[in-house]
C-alpha positions in Angstrom: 84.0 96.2 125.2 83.6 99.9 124.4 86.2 102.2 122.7 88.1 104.7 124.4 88.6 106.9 121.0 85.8 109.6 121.2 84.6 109.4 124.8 84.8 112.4 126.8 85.8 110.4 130.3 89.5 109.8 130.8 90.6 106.5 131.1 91.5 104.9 134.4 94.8 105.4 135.9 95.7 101.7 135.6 94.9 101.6 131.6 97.6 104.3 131.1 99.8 103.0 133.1 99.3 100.0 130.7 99.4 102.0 128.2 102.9 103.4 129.2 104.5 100.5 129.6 103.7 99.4 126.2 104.9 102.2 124.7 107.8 102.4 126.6 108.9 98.8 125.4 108.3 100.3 122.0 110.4 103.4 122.4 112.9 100.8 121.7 113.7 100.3 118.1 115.0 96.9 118.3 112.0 95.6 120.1 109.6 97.8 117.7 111.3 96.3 114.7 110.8 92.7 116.0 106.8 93.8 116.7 106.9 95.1 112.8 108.2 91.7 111.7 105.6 90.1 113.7 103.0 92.1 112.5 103.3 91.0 109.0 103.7 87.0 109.9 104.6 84.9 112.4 108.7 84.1 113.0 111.1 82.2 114.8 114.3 83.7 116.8 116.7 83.1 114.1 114.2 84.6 111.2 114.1 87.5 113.5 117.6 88.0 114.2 118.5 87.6 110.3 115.8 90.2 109.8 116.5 92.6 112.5 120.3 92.2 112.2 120.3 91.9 115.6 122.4 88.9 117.5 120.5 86.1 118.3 120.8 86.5 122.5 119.4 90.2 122.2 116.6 89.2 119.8 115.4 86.1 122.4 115.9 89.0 125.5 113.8 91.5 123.6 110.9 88.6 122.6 110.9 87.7 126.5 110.3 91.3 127.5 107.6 91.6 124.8 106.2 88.3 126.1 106.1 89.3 129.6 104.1 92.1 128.6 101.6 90.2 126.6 102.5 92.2 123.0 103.8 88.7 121.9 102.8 85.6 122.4 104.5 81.9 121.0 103.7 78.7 120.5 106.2 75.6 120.0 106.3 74.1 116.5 108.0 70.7 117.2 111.7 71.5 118.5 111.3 75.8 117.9 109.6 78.7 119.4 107.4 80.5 116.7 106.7 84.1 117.9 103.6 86.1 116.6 101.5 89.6 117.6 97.7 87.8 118.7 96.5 91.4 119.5 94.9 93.3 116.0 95.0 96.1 117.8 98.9 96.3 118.3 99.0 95.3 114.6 97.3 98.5 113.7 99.0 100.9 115.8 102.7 99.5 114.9 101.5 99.6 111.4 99.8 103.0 111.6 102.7 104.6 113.3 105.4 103.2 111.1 103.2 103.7 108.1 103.0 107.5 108.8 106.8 108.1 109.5 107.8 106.3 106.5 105.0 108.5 104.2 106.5 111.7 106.0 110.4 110.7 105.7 109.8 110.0 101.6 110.9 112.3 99.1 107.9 114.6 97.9 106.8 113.5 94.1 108.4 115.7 91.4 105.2 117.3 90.9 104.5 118.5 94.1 107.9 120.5 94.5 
């Protein structure tokens, strides 16, 4: 599989439309927080509610749609669902995006002002 980044054709309509939908489960910040969790380990529903704040119905509704679009997978541990990102490239743009924001949205160092 070749990269997109660099190439000069545009990708096929069907790839951003992919691409779209991704992001647009993203642009929520509930279901980006739970992909942030899940980037750093693997979780179950009640870790991820406590760690989100969210309530535990909302948390399992936003897993399902991330699920359904393949941006989170699972896997049964004897009687519970542990979630987890199986896609390194998801990984690195959550990370790289959140990364970013939170460099931009720090206080500049003493020395710099």
């Amino acid at each position: 599989m070749t990269s997109a980044v660099g190439d000069s054709a545009d990708p096929p309509a069907e790839v951003l439309a992919e691409a779209a939908a991704a992001f647009g489960l993203l642009a929520s910040s509930a279901r980006l927080h739970i992909v942030w969790v899940l980037a750093q380990g693997e979780c179950d529903v009640t870790g991820l509610s406590e760690r989100v704040g969210g309530a535990l119905p909302a948390v399992s509704q936003h897993l399902t749609k991330l699920k359904l679009a393949g941006l989170v997978r699972s896997r049964r541990e004897g009687r519970r669902q542990v979630y987890f990102v199986d896609d390194p490239d998801v990984v690195t743009v959550v990370r790289l995006m959140v990364g970013q924001l939170t460099a931009r949205a720090a206080p500049a160092p003493a020395w710099r002002v």
